[in-house]
PyMOL CGO cylinders between C-alpha atoms (Angstrom):
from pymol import cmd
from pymol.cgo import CYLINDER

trace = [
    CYLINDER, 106.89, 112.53, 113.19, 103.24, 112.75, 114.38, 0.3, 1, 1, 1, 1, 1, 1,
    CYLINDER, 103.24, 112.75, 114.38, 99.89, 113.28, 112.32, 0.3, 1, 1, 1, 1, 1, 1,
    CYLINDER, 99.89, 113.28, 112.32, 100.08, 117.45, 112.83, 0.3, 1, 1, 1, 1, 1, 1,
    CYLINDER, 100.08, 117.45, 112.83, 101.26, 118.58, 109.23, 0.3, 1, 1, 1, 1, 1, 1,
    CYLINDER, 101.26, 118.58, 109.23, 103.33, 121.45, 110.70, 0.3, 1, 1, 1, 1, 1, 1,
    CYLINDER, 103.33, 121.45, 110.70, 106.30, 119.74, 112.13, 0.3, 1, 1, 1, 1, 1, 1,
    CYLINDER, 106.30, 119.74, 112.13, 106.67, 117.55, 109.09, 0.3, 1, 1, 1, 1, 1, 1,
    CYLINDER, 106.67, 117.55, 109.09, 106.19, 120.71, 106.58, 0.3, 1, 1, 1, 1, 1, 1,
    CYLINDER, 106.19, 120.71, 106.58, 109.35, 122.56, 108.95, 0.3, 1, 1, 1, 1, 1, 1,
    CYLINDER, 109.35, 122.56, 108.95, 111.20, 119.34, 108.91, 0.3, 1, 1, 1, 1, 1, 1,
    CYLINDER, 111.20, 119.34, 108.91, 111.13, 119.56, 104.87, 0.3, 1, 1, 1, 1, 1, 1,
    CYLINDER, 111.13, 119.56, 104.87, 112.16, 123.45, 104.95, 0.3, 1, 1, 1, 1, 1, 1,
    CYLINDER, 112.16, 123.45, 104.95, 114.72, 122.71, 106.96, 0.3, 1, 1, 1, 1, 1, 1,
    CYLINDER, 114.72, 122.71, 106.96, 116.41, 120.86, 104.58, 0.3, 1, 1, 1, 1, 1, 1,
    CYLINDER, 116.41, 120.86, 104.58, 116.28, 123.74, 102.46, 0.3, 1, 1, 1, 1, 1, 1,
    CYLINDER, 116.28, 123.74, 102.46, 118.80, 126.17, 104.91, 0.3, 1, 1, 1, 1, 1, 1,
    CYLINDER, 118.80, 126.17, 104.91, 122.55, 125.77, 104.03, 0.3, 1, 1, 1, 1, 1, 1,
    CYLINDER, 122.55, 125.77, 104.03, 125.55, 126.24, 106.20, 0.3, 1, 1, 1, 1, 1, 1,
    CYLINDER, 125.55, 126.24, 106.20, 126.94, 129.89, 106.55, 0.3, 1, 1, 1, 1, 1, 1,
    CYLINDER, 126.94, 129.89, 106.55, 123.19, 131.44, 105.60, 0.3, 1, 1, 1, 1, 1, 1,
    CYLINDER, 123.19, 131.44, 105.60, 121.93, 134.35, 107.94, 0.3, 1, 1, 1, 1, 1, 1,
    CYLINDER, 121.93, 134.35, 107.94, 118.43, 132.81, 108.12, 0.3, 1, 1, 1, 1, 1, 1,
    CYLINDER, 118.43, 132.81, 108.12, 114.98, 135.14, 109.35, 0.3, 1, 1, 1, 1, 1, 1,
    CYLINDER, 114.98, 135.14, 109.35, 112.09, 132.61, 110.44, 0.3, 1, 1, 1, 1, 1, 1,
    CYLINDER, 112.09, 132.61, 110.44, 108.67, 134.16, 110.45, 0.3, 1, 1, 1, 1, 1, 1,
    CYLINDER, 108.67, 134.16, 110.45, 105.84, 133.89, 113.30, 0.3, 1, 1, 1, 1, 1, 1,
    CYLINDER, 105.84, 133.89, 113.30, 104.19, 130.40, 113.41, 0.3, 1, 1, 1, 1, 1, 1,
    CYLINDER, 104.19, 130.40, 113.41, 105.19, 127.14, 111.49, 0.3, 1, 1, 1, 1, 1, 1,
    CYLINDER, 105.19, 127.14, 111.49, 108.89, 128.39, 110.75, 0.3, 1, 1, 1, 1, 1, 1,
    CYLINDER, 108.89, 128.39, 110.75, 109.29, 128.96, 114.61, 0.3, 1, 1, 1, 1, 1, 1,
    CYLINDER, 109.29, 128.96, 114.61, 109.45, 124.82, 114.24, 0.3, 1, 1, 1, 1, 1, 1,
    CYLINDER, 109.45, 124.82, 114.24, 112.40, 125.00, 112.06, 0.3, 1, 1, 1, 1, 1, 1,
    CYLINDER, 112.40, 125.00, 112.06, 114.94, 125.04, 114.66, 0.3, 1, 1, 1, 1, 1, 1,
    CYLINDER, 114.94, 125.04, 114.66, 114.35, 121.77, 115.95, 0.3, 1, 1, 1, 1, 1, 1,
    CYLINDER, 114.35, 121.77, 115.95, 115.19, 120.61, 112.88, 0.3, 1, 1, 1, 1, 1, 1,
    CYLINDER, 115.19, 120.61, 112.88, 118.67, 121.78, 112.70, 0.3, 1, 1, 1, 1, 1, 1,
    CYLINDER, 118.67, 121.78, 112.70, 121.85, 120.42, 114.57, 0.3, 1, 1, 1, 1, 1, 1,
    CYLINDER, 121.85, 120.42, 114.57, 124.18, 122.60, 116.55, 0.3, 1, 1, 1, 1, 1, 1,
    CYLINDER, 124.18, 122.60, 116.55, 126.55, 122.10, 114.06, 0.3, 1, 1, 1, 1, 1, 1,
    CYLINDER, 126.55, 122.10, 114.06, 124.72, 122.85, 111.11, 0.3, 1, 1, 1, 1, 1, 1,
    CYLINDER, 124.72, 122.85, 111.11, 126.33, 126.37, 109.94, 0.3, 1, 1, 1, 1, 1, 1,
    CYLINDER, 126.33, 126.37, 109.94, 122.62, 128.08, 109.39, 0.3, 1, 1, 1, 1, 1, 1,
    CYLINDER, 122.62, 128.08, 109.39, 122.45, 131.38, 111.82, 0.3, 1, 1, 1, 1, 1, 1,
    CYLINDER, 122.45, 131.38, 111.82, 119.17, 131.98, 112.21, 0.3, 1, 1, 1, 1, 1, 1,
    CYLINDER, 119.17, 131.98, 112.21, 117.91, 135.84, 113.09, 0.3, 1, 1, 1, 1, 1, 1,
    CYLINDER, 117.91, 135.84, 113.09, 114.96, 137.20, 115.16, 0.3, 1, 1, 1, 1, 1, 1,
    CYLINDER, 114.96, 137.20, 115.16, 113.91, 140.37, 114.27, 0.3, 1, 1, 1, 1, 1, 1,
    CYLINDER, 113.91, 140.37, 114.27, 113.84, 141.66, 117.81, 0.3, 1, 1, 1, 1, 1, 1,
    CYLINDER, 113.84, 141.66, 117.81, 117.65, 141.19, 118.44, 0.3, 1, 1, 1, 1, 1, 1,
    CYLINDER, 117.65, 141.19, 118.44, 119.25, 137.84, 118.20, 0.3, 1, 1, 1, 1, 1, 1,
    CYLINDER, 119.25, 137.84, 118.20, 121.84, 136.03, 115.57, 0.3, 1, 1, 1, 1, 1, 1,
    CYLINDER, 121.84, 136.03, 115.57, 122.30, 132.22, 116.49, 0.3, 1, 1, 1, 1, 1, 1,
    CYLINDER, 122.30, 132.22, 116.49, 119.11, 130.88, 117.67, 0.3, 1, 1, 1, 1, 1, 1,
    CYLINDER, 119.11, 130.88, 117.67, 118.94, 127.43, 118.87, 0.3, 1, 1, 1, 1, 1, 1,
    CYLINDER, 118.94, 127.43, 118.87, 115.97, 124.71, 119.98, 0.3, 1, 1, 1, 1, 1, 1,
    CYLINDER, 115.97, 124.71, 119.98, 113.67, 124.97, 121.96, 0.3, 1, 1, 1, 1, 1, 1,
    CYLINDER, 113.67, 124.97, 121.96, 114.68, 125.17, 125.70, 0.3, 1, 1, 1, 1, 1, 1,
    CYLINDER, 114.68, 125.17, 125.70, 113.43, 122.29, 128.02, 0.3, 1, 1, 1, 1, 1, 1,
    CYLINDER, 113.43, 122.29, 128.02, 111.55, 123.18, 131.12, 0.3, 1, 1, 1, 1, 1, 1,
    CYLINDER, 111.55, 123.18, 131.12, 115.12, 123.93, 133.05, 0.3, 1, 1, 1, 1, 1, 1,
    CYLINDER, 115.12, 123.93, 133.05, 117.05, 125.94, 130.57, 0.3, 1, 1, 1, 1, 1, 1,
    CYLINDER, 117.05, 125.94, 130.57, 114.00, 128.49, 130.19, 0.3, 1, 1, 1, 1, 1, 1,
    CYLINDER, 114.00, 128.49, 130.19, 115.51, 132.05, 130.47, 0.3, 1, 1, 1, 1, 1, 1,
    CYLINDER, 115.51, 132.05, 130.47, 112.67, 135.38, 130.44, 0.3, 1, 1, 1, 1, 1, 1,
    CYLINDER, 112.67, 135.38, 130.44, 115.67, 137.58, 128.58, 0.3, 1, 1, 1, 1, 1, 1,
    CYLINDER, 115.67, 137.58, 128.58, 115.81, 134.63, 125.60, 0.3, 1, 1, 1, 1, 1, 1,
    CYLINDER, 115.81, 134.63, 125.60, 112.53, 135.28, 123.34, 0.3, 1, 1, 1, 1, 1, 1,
    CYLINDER, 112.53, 135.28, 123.34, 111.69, 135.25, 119.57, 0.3, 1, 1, 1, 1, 1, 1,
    CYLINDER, 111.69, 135.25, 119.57, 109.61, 137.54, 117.76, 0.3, 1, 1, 1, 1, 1, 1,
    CYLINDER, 109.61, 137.54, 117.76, 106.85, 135.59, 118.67, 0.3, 1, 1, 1, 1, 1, 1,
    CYLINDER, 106.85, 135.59, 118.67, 107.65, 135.99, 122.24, 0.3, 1, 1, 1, 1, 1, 1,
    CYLINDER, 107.65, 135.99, 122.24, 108.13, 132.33, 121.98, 0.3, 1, 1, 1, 1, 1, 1,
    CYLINDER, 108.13, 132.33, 121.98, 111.44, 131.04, 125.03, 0.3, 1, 1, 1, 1, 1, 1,
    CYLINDER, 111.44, 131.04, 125.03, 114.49, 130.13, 122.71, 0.3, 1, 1, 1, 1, 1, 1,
    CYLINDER, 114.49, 130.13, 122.71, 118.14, 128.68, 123.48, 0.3, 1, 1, 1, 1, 1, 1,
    CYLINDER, 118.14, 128.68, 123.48, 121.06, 130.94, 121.68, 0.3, 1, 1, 1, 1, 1, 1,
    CYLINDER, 121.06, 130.94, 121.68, 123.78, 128.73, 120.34, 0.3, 1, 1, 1, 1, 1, 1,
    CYLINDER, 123.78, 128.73, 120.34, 127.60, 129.24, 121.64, 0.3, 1, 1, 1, 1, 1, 1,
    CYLINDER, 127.60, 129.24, 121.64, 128.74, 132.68, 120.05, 0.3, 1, 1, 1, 1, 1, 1,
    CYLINDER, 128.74, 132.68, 120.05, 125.32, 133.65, 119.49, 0.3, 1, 1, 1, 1, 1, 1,
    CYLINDER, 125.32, 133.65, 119.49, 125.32, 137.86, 118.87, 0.3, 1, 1, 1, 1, 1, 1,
    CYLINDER, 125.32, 137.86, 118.87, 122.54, 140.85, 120.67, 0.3, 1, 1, 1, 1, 1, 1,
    CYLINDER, 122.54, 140.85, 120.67, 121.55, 143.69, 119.41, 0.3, 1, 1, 1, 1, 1, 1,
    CYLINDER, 121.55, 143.69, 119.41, 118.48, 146.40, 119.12, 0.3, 1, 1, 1, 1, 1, 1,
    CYLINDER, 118.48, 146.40, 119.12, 115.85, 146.04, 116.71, 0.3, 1, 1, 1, 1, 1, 1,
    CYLINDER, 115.85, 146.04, 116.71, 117.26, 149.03, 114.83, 0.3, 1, 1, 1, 1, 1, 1,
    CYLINDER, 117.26, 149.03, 114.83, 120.29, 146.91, 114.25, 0.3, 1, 1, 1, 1, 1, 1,
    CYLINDER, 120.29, 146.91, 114.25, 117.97, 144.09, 113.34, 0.3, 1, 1, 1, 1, 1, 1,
    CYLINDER, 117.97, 144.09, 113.34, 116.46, 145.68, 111.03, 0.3, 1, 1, 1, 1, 1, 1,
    CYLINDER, 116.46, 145.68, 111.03, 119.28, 147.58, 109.65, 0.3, 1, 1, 1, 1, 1, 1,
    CYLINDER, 119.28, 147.58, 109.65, 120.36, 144.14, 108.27, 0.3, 1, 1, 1, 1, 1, 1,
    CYLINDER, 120.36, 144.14, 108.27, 116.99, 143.18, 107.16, 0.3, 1, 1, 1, 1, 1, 1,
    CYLINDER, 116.99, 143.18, 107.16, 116.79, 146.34, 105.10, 0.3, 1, 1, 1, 1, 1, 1,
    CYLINDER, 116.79, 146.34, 105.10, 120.49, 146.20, 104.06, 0.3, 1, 1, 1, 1, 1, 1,
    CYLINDER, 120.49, 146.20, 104.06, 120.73, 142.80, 102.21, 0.3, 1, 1, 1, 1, 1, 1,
    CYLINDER, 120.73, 142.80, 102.21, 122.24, 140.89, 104.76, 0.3, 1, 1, 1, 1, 1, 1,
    CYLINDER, 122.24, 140.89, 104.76, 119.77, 138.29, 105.42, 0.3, 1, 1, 1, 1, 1, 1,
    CYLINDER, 119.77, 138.29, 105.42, 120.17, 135.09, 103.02, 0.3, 1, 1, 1, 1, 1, 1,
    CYLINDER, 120.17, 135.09, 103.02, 116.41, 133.48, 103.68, 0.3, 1, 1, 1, 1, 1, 1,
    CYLINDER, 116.41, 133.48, 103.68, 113.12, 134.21, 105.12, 0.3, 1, 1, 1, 1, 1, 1,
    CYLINDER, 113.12, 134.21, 105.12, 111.22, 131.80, 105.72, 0.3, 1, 1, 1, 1, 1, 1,
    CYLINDER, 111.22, 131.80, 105.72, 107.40, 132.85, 106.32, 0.3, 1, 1, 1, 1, 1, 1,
    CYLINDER, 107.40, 132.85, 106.32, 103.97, 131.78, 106.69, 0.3, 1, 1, 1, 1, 1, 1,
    CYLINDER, 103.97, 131.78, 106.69, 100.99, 133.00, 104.08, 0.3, 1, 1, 1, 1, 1, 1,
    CYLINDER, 100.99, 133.00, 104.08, 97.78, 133.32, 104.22, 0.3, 1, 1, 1, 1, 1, 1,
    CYLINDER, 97.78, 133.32, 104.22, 97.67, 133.28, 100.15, 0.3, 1, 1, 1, 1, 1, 1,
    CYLINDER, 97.67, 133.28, 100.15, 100.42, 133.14, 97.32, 0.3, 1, 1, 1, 1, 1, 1,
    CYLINDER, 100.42, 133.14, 97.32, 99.91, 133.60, 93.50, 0.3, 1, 1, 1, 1, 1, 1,
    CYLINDER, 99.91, 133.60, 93.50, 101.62, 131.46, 90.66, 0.3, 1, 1, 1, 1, 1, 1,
    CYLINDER, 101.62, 131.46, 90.66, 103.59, 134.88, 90.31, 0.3, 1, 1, 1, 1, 1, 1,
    CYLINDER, 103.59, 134.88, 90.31, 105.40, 134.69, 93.55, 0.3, 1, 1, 1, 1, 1, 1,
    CYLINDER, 105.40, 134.69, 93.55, 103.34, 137.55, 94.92, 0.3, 1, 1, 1, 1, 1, 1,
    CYLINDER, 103.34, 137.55, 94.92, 102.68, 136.55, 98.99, 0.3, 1, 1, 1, 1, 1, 1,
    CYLINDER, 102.68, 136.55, 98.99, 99.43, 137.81, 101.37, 0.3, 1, 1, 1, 1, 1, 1,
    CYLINDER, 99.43, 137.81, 101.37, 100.14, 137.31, 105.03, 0.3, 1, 1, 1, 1, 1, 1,
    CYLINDER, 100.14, 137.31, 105.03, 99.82, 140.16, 107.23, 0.3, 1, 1, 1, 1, 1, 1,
    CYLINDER, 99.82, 140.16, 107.23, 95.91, 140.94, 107.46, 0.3, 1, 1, 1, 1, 1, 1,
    CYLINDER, 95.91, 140.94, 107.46, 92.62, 140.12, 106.86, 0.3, 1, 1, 1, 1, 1, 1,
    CYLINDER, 92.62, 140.12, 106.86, 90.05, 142.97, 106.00, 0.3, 1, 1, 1, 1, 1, 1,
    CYLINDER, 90.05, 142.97, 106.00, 87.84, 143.38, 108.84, 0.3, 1, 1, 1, 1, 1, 1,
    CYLINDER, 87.84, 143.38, 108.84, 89.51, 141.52, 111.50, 0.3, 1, 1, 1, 1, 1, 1,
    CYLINDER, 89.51, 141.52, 111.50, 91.98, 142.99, 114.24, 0.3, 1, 1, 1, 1, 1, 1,
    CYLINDER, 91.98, 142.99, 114.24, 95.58, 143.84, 113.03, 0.3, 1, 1, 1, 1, 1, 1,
    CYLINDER, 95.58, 143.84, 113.03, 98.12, 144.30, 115.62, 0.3, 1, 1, 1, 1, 1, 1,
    CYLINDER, 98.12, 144.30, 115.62, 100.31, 145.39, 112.85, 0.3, 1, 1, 1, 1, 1, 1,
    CYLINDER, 100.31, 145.39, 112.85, 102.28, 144.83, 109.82, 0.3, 1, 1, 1, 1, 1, 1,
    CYLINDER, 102.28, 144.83, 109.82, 105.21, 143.28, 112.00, 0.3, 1, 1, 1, 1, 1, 1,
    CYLINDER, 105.21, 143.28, 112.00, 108.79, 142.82, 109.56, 0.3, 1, 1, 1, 1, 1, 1,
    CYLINDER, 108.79, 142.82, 109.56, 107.14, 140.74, 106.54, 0.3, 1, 1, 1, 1, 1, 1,
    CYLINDER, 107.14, 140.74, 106.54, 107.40, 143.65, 104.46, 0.3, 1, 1, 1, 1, 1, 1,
    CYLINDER, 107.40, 143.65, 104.46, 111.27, 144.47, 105.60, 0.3, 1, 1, 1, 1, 1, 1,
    CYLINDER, 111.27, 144.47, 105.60, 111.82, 140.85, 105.10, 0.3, 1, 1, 1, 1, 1, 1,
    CYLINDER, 111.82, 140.85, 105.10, 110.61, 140.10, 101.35, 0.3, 1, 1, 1, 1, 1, 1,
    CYLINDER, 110.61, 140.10, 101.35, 112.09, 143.00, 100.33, 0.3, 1, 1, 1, 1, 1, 1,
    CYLINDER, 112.09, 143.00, 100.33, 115.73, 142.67, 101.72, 0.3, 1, 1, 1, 1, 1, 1,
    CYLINDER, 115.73, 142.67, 101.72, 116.43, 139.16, 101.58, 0.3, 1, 1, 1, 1, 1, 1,
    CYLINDER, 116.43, 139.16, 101.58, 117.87, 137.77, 99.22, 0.3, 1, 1, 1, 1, 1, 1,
    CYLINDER, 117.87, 137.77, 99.22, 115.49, 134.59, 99.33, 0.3, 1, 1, 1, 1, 1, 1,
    CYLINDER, 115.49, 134.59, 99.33, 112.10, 133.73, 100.43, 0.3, 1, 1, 1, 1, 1, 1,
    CYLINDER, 112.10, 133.73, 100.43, 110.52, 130.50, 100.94, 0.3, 1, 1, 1, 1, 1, 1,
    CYLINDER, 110.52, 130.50, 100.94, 107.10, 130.06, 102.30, 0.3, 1, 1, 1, 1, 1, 1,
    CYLINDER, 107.10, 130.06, 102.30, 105.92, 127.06, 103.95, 0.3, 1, 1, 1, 1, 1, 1,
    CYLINDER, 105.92, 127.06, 103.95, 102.48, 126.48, 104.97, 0.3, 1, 1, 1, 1, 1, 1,
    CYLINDER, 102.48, 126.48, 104.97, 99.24, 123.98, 105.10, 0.3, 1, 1, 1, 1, 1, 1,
    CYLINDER, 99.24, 123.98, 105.10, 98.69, 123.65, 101.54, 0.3, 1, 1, 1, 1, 1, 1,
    CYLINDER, 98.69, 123.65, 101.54, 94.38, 124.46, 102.14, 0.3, 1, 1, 1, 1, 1, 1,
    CYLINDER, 94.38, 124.46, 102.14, 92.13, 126.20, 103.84, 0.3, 1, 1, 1, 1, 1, 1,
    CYLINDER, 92.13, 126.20, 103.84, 90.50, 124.04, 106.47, 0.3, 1, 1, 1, 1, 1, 1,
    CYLINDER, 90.50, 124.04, 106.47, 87.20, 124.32, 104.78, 0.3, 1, 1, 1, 1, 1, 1,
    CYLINDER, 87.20, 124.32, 104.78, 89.64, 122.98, 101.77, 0.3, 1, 1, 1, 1, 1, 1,
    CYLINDER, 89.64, 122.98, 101.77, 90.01, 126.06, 99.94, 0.3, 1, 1, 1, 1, 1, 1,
    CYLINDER, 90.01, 126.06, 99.94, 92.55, 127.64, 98.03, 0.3, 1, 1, 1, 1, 1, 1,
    CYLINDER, 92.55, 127.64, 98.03, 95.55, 129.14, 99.02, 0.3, 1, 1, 1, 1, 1, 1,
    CYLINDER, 95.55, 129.14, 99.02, 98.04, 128.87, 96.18, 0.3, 1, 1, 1, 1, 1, 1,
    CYLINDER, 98.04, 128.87, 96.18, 95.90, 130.99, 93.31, 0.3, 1, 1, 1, 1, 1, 1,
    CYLINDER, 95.90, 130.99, 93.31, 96.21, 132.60, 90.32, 0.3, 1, 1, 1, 1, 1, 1,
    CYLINDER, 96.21, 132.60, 90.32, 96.12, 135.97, 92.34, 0.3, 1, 1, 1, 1, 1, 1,
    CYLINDER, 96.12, 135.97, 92.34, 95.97, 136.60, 95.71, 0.3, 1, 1, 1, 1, 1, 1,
    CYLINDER, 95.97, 136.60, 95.71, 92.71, 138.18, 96.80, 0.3, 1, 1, 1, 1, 1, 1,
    CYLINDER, 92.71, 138.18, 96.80, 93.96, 139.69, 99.60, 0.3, 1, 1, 1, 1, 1, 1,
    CYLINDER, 93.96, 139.69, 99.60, 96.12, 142.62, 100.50, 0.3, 1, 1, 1, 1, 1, 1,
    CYLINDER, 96.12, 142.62, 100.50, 99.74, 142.10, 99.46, 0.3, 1, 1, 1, 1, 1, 1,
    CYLINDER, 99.74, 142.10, 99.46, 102.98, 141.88, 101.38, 0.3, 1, 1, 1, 1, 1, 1,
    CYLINDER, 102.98, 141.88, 101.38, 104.91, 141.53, 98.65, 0.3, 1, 1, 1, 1, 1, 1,
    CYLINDER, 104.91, 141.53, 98.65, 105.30, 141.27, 94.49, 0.3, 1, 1, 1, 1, 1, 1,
    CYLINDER, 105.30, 141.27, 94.49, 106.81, 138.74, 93.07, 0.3, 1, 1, 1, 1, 1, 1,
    CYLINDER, 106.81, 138.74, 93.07, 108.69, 137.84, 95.89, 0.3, 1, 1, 1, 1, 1, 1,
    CYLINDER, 108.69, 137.84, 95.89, 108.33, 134.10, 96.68, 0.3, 1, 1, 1, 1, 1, 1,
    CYLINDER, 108.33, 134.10, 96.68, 110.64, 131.51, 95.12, 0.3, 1, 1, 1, 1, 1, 1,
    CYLINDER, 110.64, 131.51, 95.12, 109.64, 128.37, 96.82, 0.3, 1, 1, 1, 1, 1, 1,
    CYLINDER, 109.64, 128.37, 96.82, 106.70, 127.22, 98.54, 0.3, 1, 1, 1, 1, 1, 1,
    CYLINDER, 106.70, 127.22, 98.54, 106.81, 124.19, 101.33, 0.3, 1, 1, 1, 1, 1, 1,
    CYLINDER, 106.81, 124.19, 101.33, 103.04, 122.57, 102.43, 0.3, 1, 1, 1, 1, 1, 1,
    CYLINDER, 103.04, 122.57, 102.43, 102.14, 119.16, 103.90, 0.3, 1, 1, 1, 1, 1, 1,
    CYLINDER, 102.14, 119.16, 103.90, 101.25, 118.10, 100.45, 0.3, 1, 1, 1, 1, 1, 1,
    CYLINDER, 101.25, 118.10, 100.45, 104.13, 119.52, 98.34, 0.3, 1, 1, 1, 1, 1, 1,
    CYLINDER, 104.13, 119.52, 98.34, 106.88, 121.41, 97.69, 0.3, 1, 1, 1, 1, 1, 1,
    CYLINDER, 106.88, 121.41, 97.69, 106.99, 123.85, 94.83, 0.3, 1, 1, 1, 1, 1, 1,
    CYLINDER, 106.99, 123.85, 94.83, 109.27, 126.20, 93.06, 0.3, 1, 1, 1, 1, 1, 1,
    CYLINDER, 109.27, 126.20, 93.06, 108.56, 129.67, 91.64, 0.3, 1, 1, 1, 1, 1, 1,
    CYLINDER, 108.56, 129.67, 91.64, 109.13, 130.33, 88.34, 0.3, 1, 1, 1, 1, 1, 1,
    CYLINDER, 109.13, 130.33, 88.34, 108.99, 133.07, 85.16, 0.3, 1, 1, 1, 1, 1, 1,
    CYLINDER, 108.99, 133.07, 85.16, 107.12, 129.63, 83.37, 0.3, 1, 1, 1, 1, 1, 1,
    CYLINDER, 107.12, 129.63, 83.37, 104.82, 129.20, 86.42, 0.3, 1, 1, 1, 1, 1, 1,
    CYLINDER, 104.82, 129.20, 86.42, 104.40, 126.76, 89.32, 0.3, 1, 1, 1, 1, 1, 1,
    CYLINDER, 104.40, 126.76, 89.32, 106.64, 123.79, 89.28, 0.3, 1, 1, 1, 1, 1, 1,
    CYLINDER, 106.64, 123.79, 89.28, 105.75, 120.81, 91.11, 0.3, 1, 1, 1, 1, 1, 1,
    CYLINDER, 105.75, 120.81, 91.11, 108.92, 119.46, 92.54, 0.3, 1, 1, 1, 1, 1, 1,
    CYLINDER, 108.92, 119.46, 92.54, 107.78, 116.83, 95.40, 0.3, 1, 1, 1, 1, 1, 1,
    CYLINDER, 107.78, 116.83, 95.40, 104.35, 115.63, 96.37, 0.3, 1, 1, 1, 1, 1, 1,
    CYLINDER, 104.35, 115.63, 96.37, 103.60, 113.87, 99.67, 0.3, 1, 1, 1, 1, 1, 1,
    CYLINDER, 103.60, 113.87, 99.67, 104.27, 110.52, 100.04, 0.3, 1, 1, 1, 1, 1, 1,
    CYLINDER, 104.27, 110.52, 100.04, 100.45, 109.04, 98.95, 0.3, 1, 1, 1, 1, 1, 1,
    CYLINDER, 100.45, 109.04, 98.95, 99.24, 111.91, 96.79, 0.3, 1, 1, 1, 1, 1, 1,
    CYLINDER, 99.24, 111.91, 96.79, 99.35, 111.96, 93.21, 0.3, 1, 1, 1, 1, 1, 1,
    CYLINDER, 99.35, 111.96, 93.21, 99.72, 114.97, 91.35, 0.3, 1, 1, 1, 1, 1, 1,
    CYLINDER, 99.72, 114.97, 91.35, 95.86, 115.07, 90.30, 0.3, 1, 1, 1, 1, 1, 1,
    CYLINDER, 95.86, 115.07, 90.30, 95.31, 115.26, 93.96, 0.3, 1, 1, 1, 1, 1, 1,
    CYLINDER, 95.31, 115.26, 93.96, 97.33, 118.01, 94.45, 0.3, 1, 1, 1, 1, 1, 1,
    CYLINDER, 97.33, 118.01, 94.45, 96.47, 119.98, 91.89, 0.3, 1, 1, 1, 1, 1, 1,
    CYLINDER, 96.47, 119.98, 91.89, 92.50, 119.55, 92.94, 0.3, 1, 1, 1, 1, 1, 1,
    CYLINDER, 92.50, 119.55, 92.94, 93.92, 121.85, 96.27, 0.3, 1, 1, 1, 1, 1, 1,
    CYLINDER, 93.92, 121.85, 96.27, 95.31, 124.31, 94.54, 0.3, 1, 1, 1, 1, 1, 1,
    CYLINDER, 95.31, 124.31, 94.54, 93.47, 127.21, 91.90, 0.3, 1, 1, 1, 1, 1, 1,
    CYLINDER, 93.47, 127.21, 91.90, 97.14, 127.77, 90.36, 0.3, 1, 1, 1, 1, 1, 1,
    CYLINDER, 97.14, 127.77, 90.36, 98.24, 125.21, 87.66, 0.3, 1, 1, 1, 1, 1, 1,
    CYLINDER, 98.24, 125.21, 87.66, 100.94, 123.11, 88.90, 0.3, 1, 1, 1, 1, 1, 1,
    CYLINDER, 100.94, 123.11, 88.90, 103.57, 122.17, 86.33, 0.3, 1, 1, 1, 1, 1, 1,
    CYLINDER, 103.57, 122.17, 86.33, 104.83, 118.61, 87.15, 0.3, 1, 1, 1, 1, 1, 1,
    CYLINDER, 104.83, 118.61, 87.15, 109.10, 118.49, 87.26, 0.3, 1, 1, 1, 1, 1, 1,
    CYLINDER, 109.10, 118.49, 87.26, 110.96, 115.88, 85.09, 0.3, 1, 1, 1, 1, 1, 1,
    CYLINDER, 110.96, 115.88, 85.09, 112.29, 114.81, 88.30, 0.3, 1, 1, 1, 1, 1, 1,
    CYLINDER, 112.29, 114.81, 88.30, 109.30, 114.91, 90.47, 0.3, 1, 1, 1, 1, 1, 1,
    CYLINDER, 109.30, 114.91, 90.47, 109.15, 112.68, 93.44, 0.3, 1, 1, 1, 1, 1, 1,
    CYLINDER, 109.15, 112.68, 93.44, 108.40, 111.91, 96.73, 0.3, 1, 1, 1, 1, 1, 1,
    CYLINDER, 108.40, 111.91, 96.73, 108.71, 114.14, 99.67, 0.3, 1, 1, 1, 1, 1, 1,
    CYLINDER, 108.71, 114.14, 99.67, 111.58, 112.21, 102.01, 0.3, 1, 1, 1, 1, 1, 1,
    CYLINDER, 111.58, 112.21, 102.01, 112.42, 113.74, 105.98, 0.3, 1, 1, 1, 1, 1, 1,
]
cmd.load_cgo(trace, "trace")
């Protein structure tokens, strides 16, 4: 694992997706979740623009222009991967049928309420499927660097800017810990190998409740 936080923060959500589970990853970190999983690991992971069954990363020589994510990132599909439309896509967004999203944020509250699709007065592209997403799945997890790089806060009391969703985070994944959402507040579940809980808590505006069973993050 190197020193860049990100592939050791999608290491530790990988952990998190379970065989059988129709699995949405978001633009950015999560798009480093599949190299985390083995072929045989039961997790179908869907891309909003039209694929069920994602694999790695393709190497140099397996790069195909018709295999892309959302992103528009190259990706492998896994034997008996499935196509379709984005209508279809987002049919099963919409419908229920997606188990876990996995995103990134910009900001998320100690109520579970998540900010990542714009910043007033910068460029927005668009919305993209983050709205679909928290609202249809059944699960969301978001997994990001736990500060700012000027160290400031991203897990907060509130979120400050405009909302994606309410309410609708249950777990959050950084390179410093891993926390759960909860009606009592923030739980503190694991904490990076090296940081005490003190520290932690110093990077983030929300109080963290420290688990009976807290320990170590282990990939």
């Amino acid at each position: 694992m190197t020193d860049d936080p990100k592939p050791r923060i999608a290491a530790r959500a990988a952990q998190e997706l379970r065989p059988g589970e129709v699995v949405n990853l978001g633009i950015g970190i999560p798009n480093l979740i599949p190299a985390f999983l083995t072929p045989d690991s039961g997790v179908f992971v869907q891309t909003e623009n039209g694929l069920l069954g994602v694999g790695p990363r393709p190497g140099p020589d397996e790069l195909d222009p018709d295999l892309i994510d959302a992103a528009k990132q190259p990706v492998t599909a896994l034997p008996g991967a499935a196509y379709f439309d984005s209508a279809e896509s987002f049919a099963m967004i919409r419908g229920g049928h997606v188990d876990m999203c996995v995103l990134g944020a910009m900001e998320v509250s100690e109520q579970g309420d998540l900010a990542n699709w714009m910043i007033p007065g910068k460029m927005v592209k668009g919305m993209g499927g983050a709205m679909d997403l928290v609202a249809g799945s059944r699960r969301t997890i978001v997994m990001m660097e736990h500060a700012t790089r000027d160290g400031g806060f991203k897990i907060k009391k509130r979120c400050e800017l405009p909302l994606t969703g309410i309410g609708v985070v249950h777990q959050i994944i950084t390179d410093l810990a891993v926390i759960e959402v909860t009606g009592e507040g923030l739980v503190l579940k694991e904490t990076a190998p090296g940081w005490s809980v003190p520290e932690v808590q110093g990077l983030t505006a929300a109080r963290l409740i420290p688990a009976a069973d807290l320990k170590e993050i282990a990939l």
